[in-house]
C-alpha positions in Angstrom: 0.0 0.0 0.0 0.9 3.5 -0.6 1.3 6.2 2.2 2.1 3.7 5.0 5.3 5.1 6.9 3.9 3.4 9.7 2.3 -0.5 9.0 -0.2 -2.0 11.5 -2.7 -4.9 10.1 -5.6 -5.0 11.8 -7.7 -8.2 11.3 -11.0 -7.8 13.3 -13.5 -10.2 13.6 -17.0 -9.7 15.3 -18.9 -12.7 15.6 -22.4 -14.0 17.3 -25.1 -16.6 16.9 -28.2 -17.1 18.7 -31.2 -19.0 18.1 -33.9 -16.0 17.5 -36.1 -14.0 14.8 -36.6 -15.9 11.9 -36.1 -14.3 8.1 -38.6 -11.8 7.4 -40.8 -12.2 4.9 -40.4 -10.8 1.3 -43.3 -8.9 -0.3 -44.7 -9.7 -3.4 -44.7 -6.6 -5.2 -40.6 -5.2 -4.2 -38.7 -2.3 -4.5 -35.1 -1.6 -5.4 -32.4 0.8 -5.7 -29.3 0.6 -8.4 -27.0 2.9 -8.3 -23.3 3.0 -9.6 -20.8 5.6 -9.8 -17.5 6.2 -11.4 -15.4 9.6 -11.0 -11.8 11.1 -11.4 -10.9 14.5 -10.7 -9.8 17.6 -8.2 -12.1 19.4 -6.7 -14.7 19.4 -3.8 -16.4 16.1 -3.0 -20.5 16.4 -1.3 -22.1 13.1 -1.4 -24.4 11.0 1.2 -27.1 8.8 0.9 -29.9 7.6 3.4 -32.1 4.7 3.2 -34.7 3.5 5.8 -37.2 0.8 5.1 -39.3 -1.1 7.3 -40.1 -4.2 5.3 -36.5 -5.8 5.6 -36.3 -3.9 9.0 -32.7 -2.0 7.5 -31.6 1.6 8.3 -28.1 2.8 6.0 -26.9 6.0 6.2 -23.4 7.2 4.8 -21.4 11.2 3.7 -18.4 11.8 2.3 -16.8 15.3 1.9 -13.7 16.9 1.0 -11.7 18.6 -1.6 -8.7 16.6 -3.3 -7.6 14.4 -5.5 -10.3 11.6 -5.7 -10.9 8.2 -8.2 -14.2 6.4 -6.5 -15.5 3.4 -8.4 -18.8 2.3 -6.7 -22.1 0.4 -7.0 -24.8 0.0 -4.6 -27.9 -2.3 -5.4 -30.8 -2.4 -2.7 -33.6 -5.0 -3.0 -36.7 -5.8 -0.6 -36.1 -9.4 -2.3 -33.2 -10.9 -1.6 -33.7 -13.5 -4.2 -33.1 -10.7 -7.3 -29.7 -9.7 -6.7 -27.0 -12.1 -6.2 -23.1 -11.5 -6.2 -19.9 -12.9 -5.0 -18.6 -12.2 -1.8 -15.6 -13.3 0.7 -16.8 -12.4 3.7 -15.8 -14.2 7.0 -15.6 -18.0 5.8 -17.8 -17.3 3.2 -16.4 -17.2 -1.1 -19.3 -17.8 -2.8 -22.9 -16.6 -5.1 -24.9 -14.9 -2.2 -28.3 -13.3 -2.2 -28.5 -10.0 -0.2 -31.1 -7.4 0.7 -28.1 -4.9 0.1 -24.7 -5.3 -1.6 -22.5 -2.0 -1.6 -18.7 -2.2 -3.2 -16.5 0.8 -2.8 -12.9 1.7 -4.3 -11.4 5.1 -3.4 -8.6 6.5 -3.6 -7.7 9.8 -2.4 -5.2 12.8 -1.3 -5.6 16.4 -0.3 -4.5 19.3 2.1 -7.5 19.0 3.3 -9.0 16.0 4.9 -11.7 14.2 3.2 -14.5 13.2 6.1 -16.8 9.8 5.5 -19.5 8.2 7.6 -21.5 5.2 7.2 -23.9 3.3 9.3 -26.2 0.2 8.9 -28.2 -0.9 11.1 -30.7 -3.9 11.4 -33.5 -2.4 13.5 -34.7 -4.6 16.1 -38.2 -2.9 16.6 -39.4 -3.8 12.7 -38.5 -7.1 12.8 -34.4 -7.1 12.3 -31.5 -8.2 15.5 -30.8 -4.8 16.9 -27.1 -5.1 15.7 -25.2 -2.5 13.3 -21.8 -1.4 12.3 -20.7 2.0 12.3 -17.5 3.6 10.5 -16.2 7.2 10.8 -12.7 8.6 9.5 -10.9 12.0 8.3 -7.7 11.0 6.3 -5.7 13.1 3.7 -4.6 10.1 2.3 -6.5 7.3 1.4 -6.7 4.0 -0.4 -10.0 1.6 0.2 -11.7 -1.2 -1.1 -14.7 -2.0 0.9 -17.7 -4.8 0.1 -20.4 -4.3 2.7 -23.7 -6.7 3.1 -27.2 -6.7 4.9 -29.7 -9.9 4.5 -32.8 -10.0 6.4 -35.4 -11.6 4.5 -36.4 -15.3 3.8 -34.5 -15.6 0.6 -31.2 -13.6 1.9 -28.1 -16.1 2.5 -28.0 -15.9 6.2 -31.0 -15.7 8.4 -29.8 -11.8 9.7 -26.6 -10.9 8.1 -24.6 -7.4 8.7 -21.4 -7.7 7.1 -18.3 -5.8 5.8 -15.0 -6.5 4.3 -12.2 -3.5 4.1 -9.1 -3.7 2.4 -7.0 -0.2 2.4 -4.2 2.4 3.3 -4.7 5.7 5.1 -3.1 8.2 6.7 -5.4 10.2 9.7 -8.4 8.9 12.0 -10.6 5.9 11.7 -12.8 4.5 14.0 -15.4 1.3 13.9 -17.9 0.5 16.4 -19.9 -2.9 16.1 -22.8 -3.1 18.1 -25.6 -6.0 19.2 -28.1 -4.9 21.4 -31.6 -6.7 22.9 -33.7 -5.5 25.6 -33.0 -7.0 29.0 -30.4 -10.0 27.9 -27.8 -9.1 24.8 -25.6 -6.0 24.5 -22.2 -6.6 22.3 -20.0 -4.0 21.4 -16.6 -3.8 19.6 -14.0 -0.5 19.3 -11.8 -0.1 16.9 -9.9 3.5 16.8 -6.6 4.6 15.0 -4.8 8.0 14.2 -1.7 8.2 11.8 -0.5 6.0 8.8 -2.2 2.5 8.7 -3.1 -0.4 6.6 -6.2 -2.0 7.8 -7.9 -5.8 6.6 -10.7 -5.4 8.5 -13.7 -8.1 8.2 -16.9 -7.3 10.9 -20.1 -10.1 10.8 -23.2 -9.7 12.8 -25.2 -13.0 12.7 -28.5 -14.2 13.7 -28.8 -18.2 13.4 -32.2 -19.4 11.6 -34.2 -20.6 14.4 -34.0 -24.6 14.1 -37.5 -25.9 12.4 -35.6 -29.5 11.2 -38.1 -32.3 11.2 -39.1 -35.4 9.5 -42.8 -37.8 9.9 -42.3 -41.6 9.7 -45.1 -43.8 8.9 -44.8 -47.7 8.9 -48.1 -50.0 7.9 -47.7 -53.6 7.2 -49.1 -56.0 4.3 -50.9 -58.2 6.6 -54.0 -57.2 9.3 -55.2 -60.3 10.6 -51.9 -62.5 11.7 -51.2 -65.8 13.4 -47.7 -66.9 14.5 -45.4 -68.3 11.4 -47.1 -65.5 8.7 -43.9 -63.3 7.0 -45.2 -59.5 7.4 -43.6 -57.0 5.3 -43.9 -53.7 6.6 -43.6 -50.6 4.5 -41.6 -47.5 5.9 -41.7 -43.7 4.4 -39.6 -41.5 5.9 -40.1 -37.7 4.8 -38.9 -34.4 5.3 -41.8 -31.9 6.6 -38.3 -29.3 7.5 -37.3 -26.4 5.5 -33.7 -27.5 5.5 -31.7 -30.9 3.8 -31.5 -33.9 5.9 -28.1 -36.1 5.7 -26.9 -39.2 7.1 -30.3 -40.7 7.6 -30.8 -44.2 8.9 -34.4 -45.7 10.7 -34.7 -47.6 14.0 -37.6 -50.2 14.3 -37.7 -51.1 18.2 -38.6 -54.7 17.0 -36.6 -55.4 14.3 -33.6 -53.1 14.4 -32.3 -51.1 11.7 -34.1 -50.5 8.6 -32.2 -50.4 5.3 -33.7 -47.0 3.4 -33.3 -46.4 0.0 -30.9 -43.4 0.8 -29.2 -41.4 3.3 -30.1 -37.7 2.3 -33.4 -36.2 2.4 -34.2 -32.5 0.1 -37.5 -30.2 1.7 -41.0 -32.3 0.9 -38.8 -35.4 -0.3 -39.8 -39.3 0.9 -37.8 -42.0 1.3 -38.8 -45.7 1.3 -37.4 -48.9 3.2 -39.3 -52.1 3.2 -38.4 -55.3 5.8 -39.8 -58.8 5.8 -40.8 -60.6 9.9 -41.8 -64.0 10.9 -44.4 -63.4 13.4 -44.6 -64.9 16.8 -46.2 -65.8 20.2 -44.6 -63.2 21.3 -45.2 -60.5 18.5 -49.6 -61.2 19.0 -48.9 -60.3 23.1 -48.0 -56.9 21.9 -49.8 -53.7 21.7 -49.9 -51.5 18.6 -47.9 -48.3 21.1 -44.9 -51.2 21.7 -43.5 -50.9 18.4 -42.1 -47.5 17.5 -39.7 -46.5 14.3 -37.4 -44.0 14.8 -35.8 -41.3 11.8 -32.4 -40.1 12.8 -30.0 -37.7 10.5 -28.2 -34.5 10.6 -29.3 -31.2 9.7 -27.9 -28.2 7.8 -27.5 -26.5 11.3 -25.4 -29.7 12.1 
């Protein structure tokens, strides 16, 4: 990086997961915003933009002023469904095609006498529906090299239940200061500081995350070829096994308290999918003495919260 007489690296990482709202729901008729910019020149820089909306329970406000030298490439897309904008993103432990309520990248570079001034804040508002957590930057730097991806997801479709994220990259030479935040009335209150003054280079990654509540769950039925049955009949009972969850189901395998375990037709179950698994039984003395509650059949597997 350019401008750094003094080198510090700053990696932070704000992380938390509870079990809490679930996504919110997307309307059927949307709104979005698109907006991209590309400058280059010397002169005096006025911009800021504010965005509150109550469906996907986001508030975003950010300003940036100076006068200098300044090169900004930057494109902002906002979208009520999550499902209509998708881009790639390394954020955290995530490199992959997201869907987002808001995606915002950001290259500047910049230099002047006089210090150029920015602020942003995003926040997922707890009272229309969101976590109550947001992310808060502020800096005045004559010097200044940044690229910056930041994220917000908050509806059903959005990758990530509740998702505030951002990923800087960059060189500057002044003030910056971060503040994270994750508040809830009565039980939850996180916060994170981040301040520097002089010349720095910064990798910075911040992730606010709300857990899907866990709704996993599968219905097992098991009904048998023969009613009426006297000891020495062979039975063949018919299992379905199906997934009634809104998540995949892996490494599935079915108990029968009686005869052990059943051999399915396979081990990973998609949303609304049934699987089959069929076993043969001698009846006995023993089996007519038995009530229909003393034979259960059990589903077992692992779900995409692990």
């Amino acid at each position: 990086m350019k401008g750094a007489a003094i080198a510090l690296v700053a990696v932070v990482f704000v992380c938390g997961f509870a079990l809490g709202n679930p996504p919110l729901k997307e309307p059927i008729q949307y709104e979005q915003l698109c907006n991209n910019l590309k400058i280059a020149g010397n002169g005096t820089i006025d911009m800021s933009t504010s965005m509150l909306d109550k469906r996907i329970a986001m508030e975003y406000d950010s300003a940036l002023s100076g006068n200098g030298l300044i090169e900004m490439d930057q494109e902002r897309v906002y979208s009520q469904a999550a499902s209509k904008i998708t881009e790639d993103i390394a954020l955290g432990n995530r490199n992959d095609s997201s869907k987002m309520n808001l995606f915002e990248n950001s290259k500047v570079t910049y230099s002047g006498k006089i210090p150029i001034a920015g602020e942003k804040y995003l926040l997922s508002k707890e009272f229309y529906g969101g976590i109550g957590a947001s992310v808060k930057d502020s800096f005045s730097v004559n010097q200044l090299e940044e690229v910056q991806k930041t994220t917000f997801g908050s509806t059903t479709t959005a990758t990530g239940a509740h998702l505030i994220g951002e990923d800087t990259k960059g060189a500057f030479n002044g003030s910056w200061q971060t503040d994270s935040r994750w508040h809830k009335f009565f039980y939850k209150d996180l916060k994170s500081h981040q301040s520097f003054s002089g010349k720095f280079e910064m990798v910075r990654q911040v992730k606010l995350q709300e857990e899907e509540p866990r709704a996993s769950s599968m219905a097992v039925t098991k009904t048998s070829s023969l009613e009426n049955v006297k000891p020495g009949d062979v039975v063949t009972y018919d299992y379905q096994v199906k997934n009634t969850g809104p998540g995949s189901i892996s490494n599935l395998a079915l108990i029968d308290s009686d005869l052990g375990q059943i051999r399915l037709d396979g081990t990973m179950l998609m949303p609304g999918q049934t699987i089959s698994g069929i076993a043969n039984h001698i009846v006995t003395e023993n089996d007519l003495l038995k009530g229909p509650s003393d034979s259960t059949a059990t589903a077992t597997g692992t779900d995409s919260f692990g």
